[in-house]
C-alpha positions in Angstrom: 0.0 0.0 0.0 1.4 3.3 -1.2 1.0 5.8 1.9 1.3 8.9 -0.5 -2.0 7.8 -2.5 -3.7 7.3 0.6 -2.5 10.9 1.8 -3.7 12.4 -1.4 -6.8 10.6 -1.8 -7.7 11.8 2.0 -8.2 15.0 1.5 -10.1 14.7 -1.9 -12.4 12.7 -0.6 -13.2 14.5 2.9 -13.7 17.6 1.3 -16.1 16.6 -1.2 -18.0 14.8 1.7 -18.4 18.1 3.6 -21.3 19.8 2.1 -22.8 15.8 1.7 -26.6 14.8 2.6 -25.1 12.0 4.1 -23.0 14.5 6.8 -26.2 15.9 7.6 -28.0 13.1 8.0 -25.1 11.9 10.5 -25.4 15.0 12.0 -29.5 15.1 12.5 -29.0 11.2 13.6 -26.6 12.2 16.1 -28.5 15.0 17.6 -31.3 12.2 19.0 -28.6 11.1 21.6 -26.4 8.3 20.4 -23.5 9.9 18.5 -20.8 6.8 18.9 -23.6 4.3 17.4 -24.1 7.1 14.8 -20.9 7.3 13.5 -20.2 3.3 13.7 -23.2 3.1 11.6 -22.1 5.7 8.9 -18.8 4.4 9.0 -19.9 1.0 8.4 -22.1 2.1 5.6 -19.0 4.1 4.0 -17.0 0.8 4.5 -19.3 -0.8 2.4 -19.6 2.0 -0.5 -15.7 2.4 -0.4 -15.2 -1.7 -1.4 -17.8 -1.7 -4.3 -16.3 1.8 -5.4 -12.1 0.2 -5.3 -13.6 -2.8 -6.8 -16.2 -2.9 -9.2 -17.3 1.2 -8.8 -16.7 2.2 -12.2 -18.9 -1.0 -14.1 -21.5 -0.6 -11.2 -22.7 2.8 -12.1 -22.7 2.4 -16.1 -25.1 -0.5 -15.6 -27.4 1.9 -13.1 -29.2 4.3 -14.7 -28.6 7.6 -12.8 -32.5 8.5 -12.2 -32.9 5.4 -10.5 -30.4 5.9 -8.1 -32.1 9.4 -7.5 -35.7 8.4 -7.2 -34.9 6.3 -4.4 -32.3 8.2 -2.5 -35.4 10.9 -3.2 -37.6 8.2 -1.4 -35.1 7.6 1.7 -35.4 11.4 2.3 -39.3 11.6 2.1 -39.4 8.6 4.4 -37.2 10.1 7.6 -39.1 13.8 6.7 -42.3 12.2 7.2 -40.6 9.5 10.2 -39.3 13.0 11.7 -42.4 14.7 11.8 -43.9 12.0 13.3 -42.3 11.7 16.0 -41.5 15.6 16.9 -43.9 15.3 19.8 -42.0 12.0 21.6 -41.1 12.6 24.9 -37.2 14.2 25.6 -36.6 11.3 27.6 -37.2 8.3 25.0 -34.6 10.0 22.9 -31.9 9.6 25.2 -32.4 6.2 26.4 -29.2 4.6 26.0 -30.1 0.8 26.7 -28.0 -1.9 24.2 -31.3 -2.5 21.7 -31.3 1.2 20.9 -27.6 1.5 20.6 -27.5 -1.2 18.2 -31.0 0.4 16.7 -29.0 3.5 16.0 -26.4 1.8 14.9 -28.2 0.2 12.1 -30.4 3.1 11.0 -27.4 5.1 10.4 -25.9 2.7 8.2 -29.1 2.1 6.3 -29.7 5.5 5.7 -25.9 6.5 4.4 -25.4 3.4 2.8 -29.1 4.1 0.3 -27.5 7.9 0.5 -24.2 7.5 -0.4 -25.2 5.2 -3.6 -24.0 7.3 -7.1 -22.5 10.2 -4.8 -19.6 12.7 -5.6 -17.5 10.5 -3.6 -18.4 7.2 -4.4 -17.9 8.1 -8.0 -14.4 10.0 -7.2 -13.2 7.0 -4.9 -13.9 4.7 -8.1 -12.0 7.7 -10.1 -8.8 7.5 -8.2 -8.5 3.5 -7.8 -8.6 3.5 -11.3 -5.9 6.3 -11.9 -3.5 5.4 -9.0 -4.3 1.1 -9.8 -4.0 1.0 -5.5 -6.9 0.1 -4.4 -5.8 -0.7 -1.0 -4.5 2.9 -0.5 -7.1 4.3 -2.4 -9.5 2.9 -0.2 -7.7 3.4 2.8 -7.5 7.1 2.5 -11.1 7.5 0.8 -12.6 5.6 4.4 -10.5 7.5 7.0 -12.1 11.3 5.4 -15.6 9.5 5.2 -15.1 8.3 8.9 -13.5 12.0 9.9 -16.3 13.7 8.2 -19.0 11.6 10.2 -17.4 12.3 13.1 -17.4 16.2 12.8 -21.4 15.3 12.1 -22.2 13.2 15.3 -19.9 16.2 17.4 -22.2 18.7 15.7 -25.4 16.7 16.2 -24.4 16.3 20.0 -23.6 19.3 20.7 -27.0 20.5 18.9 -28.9 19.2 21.6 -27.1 21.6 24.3 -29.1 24.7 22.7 -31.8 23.2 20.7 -34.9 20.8 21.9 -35.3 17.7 20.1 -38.6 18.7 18.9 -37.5 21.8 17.4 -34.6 19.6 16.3 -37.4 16.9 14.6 -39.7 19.4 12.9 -36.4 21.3 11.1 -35.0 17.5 10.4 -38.2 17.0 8.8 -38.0 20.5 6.9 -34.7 19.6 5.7 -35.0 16.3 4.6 -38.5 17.7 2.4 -35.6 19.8 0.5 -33.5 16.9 0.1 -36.4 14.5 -1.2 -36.8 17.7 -3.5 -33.8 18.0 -5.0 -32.7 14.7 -5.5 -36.2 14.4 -7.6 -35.0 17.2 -9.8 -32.1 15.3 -10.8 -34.3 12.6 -11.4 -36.6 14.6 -14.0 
């Protein structure tokens, strides 16, 4: 493995994951108390994306059509608005409940929601770009995880700390706002 890749893949990688639906989502999971499952979950999901990007990436998404992908990552948005909304009213002290089903709970909604998030995004497509050019994919895949992972973490800090000035039904009803606009906009690449 060719440390140097790795160190230039890193910061490709994590800065095009910044300004990512699927840090926000880390970061609006996070914010309902449990940001160490969070990130295990995202991280887990990225794990997965990065693997099919290093390995078979680049076939994968010219046999997808692009709308497809879109209309459901559309879908996955609609769905937490709607679950969000729901839920806005739930007592404070169900979200902080830290008993061993809801950790693993949380750790398994996070990596269901990045992992339909991440599917066709700028990074999966760039992490399947650079194992191609640099022919590492060991390092390319390295360094492409470790941003992903350091980009979820910023999220679950944020999210967190969120809840220090912010109620968690305030927190719900802008999640649901939010996630409206991203159901939105990935339909408008869809049409």
């Amino acid at each position: 493995m060719n440390l140097a890749v790795a160190a230039t893949v890193f910061p490709i990688i994590f800065l095009g994951e910044l300004p990512d639906k699927t840090m926000f989502a880390s970061l609006v999971l996070a914010s309902r108390g449990r940001p160490l499952a969070v990130w295990v979950g995202a991280t887990l999901a990225f794990l997965v994306h990065v693997v099919i990007a290093v390995t078979v990436g680049v076939a994968l998404f010219h046999l997808l059509p692009r709308r497809a992908v879109d209309a459901v990552v559309a879908a996955a948005f609609l769905a937490g608005a709607v679950y969000s909304w729901l839920i806005r009213n739930r007592n404070d002290d169900e979200v902080v409940d830290r008993d061993e089903r809801t950790r693993l709970q949380a750790v398994a909604t996070a990596a269901i929601v990045v992992f339909v998030a991440e599917w066709g995004d700028l990074t999966q497509i760039l992490t399947a770009n650079l194992a191609a050019r640099y022919h590492d994919t060991l390092a390319v895949a390295v360094g492409a995880l470790v941003a992903l992972a350091a980009v979820a973490g910023l999220a679950v800090v944020s999210g967190a700390g969120l809840l220090r000035v912010v109620s968690v039904r305030t927190l719900r009803m802008a999640t649901a706002v939010v996630l409206v606009g991203l159901a939105a906009w990935s339909l408008t690449l869809v049409i």
